[in-house]
C-alpha positions, 0 to 999 in steps of 0.5 A, a space after each residue: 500500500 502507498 503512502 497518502 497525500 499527508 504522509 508524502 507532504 510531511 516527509 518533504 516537509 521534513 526534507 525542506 527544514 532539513 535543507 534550510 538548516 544547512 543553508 542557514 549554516 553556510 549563510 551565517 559562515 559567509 556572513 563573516 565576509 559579505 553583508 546581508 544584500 551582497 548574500 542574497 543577490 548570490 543566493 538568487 543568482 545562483 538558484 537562478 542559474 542552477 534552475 536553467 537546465 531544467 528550463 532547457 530540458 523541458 523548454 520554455 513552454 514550461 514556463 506558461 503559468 496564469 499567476 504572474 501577477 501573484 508571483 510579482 507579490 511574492 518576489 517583492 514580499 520575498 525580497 523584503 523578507 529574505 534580507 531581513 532574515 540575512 541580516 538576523 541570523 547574521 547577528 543572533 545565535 541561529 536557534 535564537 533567530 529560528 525559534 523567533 521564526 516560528 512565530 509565524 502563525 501567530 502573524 497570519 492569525 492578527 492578518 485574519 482578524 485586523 483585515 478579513 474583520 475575524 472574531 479572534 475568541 478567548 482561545 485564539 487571543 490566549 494563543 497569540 498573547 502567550 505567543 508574544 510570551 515566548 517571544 519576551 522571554 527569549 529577547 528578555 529585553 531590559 535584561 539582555 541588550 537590546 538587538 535589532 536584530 530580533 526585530 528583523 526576525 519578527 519583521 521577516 516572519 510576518 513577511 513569510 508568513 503572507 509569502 506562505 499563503 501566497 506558495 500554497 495558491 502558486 503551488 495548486 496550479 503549478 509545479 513545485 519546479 516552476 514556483 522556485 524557478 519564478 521565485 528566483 527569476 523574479 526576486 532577482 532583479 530587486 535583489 541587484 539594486 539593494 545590493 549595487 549600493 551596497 555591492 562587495 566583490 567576492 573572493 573565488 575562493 567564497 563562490 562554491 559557498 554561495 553555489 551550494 547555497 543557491 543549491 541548497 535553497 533550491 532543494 529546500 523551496 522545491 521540496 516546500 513546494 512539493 510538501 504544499 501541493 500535497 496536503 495542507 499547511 497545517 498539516 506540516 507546521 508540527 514538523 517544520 519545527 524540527 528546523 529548531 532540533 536540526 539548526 540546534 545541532 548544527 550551529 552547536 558544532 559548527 559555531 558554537 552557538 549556545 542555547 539557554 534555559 530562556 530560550 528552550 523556554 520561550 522556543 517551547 511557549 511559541 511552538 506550542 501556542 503556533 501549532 495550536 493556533 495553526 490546527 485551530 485556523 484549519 479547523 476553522 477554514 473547514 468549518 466555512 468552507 462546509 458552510 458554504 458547501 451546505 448553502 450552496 445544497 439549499 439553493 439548488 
């Protein structure tokens, strides 16, 4: 017997954190040398070029798509999203950056209530508040200097979290393949013109760096891809915080980064509050969806 839908979307899922974290690592390294614009001009670039023989295996009728007005918001978002991010795990310890990322859900459930005028319910505002919670005790501000950094994490993560809806609606009516290939093709002009003002040349012995980052990001993005046309967000949100465990160990042994008792504290609030407010969401969105199903029944 096969695997279903929500078993093969939850490996890829896994997968794509998996991927993410070794990229991470190789960003946080190049950080060393580059600043955050100069990393994602060569991330894009590279991911751009490394999805060119796949576009000439398959030639340009491949690339026939009825979204390009959706993929132009997401390149923007994404832009705006990715160089903020760049520029936070090059200034936190990289668990640090990634727990305050999973404050995703959290930003997509005030989006719901401040602009689609949803009732958010004691639960949902429990959630959120406690979400918030977490996020204090890991910046602890007033008792650890303040970093802007974490901002630029929240910042970034309220980005991805509309760049997310946004992937799964691209990822219904295309390919995995051609999602990332649109995604670097168009975020990689708005990538050049933040970088030439802040442009850097890189050393030869840094290029393999930023290929096997555009390598990785593809991996990773496809497989995100894959995971979203397979079954629903909520879904995989529980897995995709094994990108916590992988990043955890990986920047242990590579850079040495420590985590303390503040941050598995506030790390286990957020997630906790985020899978509950991601279950809660699709509960709901079901909910509507056989309402309007049933209407639908009653006017026939």
């Amino acid at each position: 017997m096969g695997l279903t839908s929500k078993t093969k979307g939850t490996l890829w899922a896994i997968y794509s954190s998996f991927w993410l974290s070794i990229m991470l690592c190789m960003v946080r390294y190049v950080s060393e040398y580059y600043n955050s614009y100069i990393i994602v001009f060569w991330r894009l670039f590279f991911s751009f070029i490394l999805m060119l023989p796949w576009l000439c295996s398959n030639g340009f009728a491949i690339l026939k798509t009825t979204k390009i007005k959706l993929y132009s918001y997401r390149a923007i978002i994404g832009i705006i999203a990715m160089t903020s991010w760049f520029y936070a795990v090059t200034k936190l310890p990289l668990p640090n950056a990634t727990a305050l990322s999973f404050t995703s859900p959290i930003f997509t459930t005030i989006a719901a209530i401040i602009f689609l005028k949803e009732r958010p319910g004691i639960f949902r505002l429990m959630a959120i508040m406690s979400s918030f919670v977490g996020v204090l005790i890991i910046v602890r501000p007033g008792y650890v200097d303040f970093n802007i950094a974490s901002l630029m994490v929240l910042f970034s993560t309220s980005l991805w979290a509309l760049a997310s809806i946004l992937i799964k609606k691209l990822s219904v009516v295309d390919k995995p393949k051609l999602v990332t290939f649109y995604t670097a093709f168009m975020m990689l002009p708005f990538s050049f013109i933040f970088a030439i003002f802040n442009w850097q040349m890189i050393a030869l012995t840094h290029v393999i760096w930023f290929v096997l980052i555009g390598f990785t990001a593809n991996v990773a993005h496809n497989a995100l891809a894959k995971s979203l046309s397979l079954t629903d967000v909520t879904a995989i949100m529980p897995y995709d915080f094994l990108r916590l465990v992988f990043i955890g160990v990986f920047a242990y042994f590579l850079f040495n980064d420590q985590t303390n008792k503040y941050d598995i504290a506030g790390s286990i609030i957020i997630i906790g509050s985020s899978i509950y407010l991601s279950f809660r969401e699709n509960k709901f969105a079901k909910k509507i969806a056989k309402t309007k199903e049933l209407e639908k029944l009653s006017e026939t």
